[in-house]
N, C-alpha and C positions, 0 to 999 in steps of 0.2 A: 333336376329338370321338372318333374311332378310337381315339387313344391313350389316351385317357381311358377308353374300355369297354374296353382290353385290362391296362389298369393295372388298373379296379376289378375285372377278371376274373380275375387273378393274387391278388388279395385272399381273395376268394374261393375261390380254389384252396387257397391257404395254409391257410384255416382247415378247407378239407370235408379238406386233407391231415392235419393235425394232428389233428383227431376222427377219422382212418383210421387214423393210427398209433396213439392212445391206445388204439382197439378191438384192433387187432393183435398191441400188446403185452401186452396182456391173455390175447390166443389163446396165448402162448407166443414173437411173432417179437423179432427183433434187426434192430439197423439194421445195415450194412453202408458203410464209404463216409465215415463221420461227418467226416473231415478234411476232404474236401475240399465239403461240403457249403457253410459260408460262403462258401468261393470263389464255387460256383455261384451263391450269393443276389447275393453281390456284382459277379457279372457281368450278372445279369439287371437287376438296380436299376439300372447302371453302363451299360448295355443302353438303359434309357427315359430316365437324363437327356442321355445323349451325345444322341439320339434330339430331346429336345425343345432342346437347345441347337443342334445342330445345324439345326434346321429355323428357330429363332428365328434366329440369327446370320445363316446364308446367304442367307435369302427368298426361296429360289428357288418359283417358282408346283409347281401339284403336277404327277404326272410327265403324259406325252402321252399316254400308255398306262393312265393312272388308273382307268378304268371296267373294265379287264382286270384288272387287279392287286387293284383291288376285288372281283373276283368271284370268283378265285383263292383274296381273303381270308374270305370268304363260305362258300366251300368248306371250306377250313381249319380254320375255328371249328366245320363241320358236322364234319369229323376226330374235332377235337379231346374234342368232346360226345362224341361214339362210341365215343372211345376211355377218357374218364370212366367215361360208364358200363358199357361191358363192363367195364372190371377193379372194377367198385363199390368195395367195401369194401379192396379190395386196391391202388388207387391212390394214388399219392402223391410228392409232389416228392423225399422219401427213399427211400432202397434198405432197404426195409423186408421183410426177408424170413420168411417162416413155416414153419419146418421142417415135411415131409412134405405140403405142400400141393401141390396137382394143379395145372399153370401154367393160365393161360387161353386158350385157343385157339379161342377164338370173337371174332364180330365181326372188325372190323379186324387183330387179331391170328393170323385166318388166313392173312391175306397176306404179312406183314410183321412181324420178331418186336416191333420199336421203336416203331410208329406214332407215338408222343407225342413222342418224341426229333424225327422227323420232321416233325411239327407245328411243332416250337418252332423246328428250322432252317429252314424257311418262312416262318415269321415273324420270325424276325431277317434275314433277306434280304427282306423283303417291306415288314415295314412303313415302314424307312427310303427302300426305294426307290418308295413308293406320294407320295413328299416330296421326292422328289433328294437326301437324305441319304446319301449313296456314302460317306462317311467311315464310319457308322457302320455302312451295310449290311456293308463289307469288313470292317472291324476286329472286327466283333464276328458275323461268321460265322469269321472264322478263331479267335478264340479260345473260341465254343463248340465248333467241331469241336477244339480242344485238351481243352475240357473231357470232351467227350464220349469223346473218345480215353481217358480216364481212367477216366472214369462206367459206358461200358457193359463191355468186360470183368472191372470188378468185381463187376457187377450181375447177368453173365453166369453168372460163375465160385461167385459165392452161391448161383445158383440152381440149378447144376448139380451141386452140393453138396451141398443142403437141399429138394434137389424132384423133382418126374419130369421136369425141363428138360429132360435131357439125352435120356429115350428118348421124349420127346414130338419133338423135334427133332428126329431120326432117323425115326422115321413118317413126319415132314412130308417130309424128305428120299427116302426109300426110295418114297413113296406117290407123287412125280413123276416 
């Protein structure tokens, strides 16, 4: 049932992301990233079946610590919501960037410049091991932190480019 409301959540993502970038592109932005974009899809897809074979094949009962991990995951999805919708219209599974636009540094994004990135390695370490799926928890926290290694200083380097990324970063920095 969890993986089934995080699968149809991702569906859902997908589509409020695609009508975010069709408005975007319209504003003037450009995507950023587009190669390695499949990968990503194909890891996240590659992500829920390992995920549900895993859990079928081994039968291990769920973890001991289930009711922790659940609550963790509770937390997460409140993140994740938070992090939707502060960037509204600006979210999106692409590195959809809009030249001269002001970054967002509200909400979750004052603390932390990734939150979502954050979110989703949480839940690649979480929902496998919320099932004793260790195969999948490890395998596929190591290769989204590959992905991500790739993801965020492009995403980084676009915006510091085509934004005030870079002297809004510097406030944040200088103002601690």
């Amino acid at each position: 049932m969890i993986v089934s409301f995080v699968i149809a959540q991702r569906l859902i993502e997908v589509s409020v992301a695609k009508r975010n970038e069709k408005r975007m592109l319209r504003k003037g932005a450009y995507e950023v990233g587009a190669s390695h974009y499949p990968v990503m899809i194909l890891l996240h897809v590659s992500f829920f079946i390992s995920l549900i074979v895993e859990v079928l094949l081994v039968d291990r009962p769920l973890s001991p610590i289930f009711l922790l991990l659940f609550i963790i995951f509770i937390c997460t999805q409140a993140l994740r919501i938070w992090c939707l919708s502060t960037l509204g219209e600006y979210w999106n599974t692409k590195i959809i960037i809009l030249p001269g636009a002001n970054v967002v540094k509200k909400g979750p994004y004052m603390f932390i410049r990734h939150p979502n990135y954050l979110v989703v390695c949480v839940e690649i370490l979480l929902l496998p091991t919320m099932f004793q799926a260790y195969f999948t928890a490890i395998m596929f926290t190591l290769l989204n932190f590959i992905m991500l290694s790739v993801r965020i200083p492009l995403e980084e380097k676009a915006l510091m480019e085509a934004t005030n990324y870079t002297s809004e970063f510097k406030k944040k920095i200088t103002a601690n």
